[in-house]
N, C-alpha and C positions, 0 to 999 in steps of 0.2 A: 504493500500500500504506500503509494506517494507521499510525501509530507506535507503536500497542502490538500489531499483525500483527509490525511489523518485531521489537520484542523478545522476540516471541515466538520467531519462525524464529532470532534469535543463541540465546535460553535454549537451543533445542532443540537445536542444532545442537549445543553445546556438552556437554549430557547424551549426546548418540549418541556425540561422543568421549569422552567422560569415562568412561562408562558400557562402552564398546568394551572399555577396558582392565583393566577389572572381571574381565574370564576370565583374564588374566595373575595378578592376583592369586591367586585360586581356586584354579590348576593351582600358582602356587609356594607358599603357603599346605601345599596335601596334600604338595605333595612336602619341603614341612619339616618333616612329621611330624604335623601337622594333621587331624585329622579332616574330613570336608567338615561337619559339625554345627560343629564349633570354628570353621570357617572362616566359615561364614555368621553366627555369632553378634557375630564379631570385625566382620565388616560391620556387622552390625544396630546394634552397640552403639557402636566406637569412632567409625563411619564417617567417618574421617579418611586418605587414599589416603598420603600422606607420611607418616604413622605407622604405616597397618598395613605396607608394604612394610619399614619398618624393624625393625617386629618379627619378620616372619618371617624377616628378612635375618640378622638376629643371632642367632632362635632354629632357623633351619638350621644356620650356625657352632657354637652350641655346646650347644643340645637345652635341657634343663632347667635344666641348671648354669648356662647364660645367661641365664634367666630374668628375674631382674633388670635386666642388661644392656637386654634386649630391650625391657622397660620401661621403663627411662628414656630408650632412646634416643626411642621410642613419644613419652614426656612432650615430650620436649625437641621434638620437631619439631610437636606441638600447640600450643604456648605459641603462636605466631603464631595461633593461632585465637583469642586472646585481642582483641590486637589487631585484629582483623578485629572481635569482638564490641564493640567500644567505638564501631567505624566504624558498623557497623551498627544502634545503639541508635535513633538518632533516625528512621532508615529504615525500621524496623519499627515503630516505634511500639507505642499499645495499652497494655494492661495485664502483669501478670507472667505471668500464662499463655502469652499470646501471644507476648512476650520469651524465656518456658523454651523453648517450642516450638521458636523461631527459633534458639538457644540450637545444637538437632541439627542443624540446618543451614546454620551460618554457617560453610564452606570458602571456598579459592582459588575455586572456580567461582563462588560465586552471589555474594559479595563483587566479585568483577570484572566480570562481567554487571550488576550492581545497578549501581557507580559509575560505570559507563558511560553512563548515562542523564544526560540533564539533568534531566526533571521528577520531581518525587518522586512521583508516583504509578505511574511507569512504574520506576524503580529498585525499588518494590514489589513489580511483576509480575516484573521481571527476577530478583529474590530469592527469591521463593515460586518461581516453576516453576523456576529451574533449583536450586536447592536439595531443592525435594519430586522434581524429576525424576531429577535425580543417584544420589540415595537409593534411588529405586525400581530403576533399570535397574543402579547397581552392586551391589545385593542379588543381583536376578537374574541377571545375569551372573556372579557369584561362586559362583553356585551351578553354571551351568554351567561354569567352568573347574574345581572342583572336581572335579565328577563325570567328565567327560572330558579334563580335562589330558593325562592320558597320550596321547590318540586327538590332541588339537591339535599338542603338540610343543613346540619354542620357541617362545614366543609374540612373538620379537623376527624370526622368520621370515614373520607376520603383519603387521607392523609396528605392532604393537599398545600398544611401549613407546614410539612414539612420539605418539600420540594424542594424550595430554593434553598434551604440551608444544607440539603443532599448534594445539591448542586456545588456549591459551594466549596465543602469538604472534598469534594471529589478530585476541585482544581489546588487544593490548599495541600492535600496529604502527601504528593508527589514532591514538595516541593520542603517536606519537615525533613530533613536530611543534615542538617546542622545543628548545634546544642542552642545557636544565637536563634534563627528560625522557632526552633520550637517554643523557646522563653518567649519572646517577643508572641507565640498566637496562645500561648497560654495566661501570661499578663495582660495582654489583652482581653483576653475573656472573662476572667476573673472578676479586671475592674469593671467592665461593662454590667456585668450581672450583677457585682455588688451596689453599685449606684444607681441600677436601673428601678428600684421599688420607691428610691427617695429624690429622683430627680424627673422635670419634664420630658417628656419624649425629643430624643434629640443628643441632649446632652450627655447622659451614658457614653456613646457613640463617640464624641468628641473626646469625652475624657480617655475612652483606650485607644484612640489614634493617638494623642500627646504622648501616653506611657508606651507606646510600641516605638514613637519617634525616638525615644528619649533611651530606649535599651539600645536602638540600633544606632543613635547617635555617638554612643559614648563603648557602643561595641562591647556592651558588658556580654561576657558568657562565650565572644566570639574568639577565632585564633588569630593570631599575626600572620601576615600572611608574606613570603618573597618580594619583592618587586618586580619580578616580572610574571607571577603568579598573581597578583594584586592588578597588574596594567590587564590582565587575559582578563578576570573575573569584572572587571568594570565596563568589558562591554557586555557581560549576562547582566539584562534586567532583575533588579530585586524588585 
């Protein structure tokens, strides 16, 4: 199998889960008062799965008067798409067109698919399709759980909320092969979960990207490396 066969079957594989839990959305979406019109547009537009999940989560809790709330938690857990935008600049390449483009499409998914590559033309392909494919199948699916939510049920009876974070693991476990790697997704996890009962939606998040910057900044856990073992390993994406 070709190398860019194989990036193709991870992008795709990766949209079928991602895309999967697109109906979870849809069906909690209506049932927090959403219209399925409002719900596919909040696809179309935000399409960010960490933030629409937060705004419906907030604007079920408190309808209109949360409103606000429900937006900035929304903001707060996009800002890592910023980040991810900075990673992804030199990988998409091109002009500003093609930067805004990419612009809609730079999530967790196609940001992790993408650095997973060594060659940069294949981290292009891995960008483009699972990002254009994300986009397509979570519209559509949104619209199915919208419209039949009530016929699906809990969609956690499905095992639907777990999808993306299968996903996720799947592109993450290949890649624990260092003692600094594993600290860094274990510190991370840890803070995330511990702040996540006592902070707003959003925040969590931000607090274990700091501590995963901060291990890999200061290279705690990590080895010395040659200098010319050190110039090779800086063109592999971390």
């Amino acid at each position: 199998m070709s190398a860019e066969r194989e990036v193709w079957r991870e992008a795709l594989g990766v949209v079928l889960a991602t895309s999967a839990y697109g109906i979870s959305f849809g069906a909690l979406a209506v049932a927090a008062g959403l219209d399925v019109l409002q719900a596919c547009v909040l696809s179309l537009l935000m399409f960010t799965g960490g933030s629409q999940f937060a705004f419906v989560g907030v604007f079920a809790a408190g309808g209109l008067a949360a409103l606000p709330s429900a937006v900035a938690s929304a903001a707060l857990l996009g800002v890592r798409n910023v980040a991810y935008g900075m990673r992804m600049s030199p990988v998409v390449g091109g002009g500003a067109w093609r930067r805004a483009a990419a612009a809609h499409f730079t999530i967790d998914e196609s940001t992790a698919v993408a650095i997973s590559q060594n060659d940069p033309r294949l981290r292009q392909v891995g960008f483009w399709v699972t990002g254009i494919g994300i986009f397509l199948g979570w519209n559509a699916t949104t619209l199915i759980g919208a419209l039949v939510g009530d016929v699906l049920g809990d969609p956690k009876t499905w095992g639907l909320d777990a999808a993306a974070a299968a996903a996720f693991l799947a592109l993450l476990w290949p890649r624990l092969k260092q003692r600094q790697a594993i600290a860094v997704g274990i510190a991370a996890a840890v803070v995330a979960a511990a702040f996540t009962p006592f902070l707003m939606p959003g925040l969590p998040v931000l607090v274990a990207a700091v501590v995963a910057i901060l291990i890999g900044w200061f290279n705690w856990l990590g080895r010395a490396e040659p200098a010319a073992a050190a110039t090779s390993a800086s063109e592999v994406p971390r």
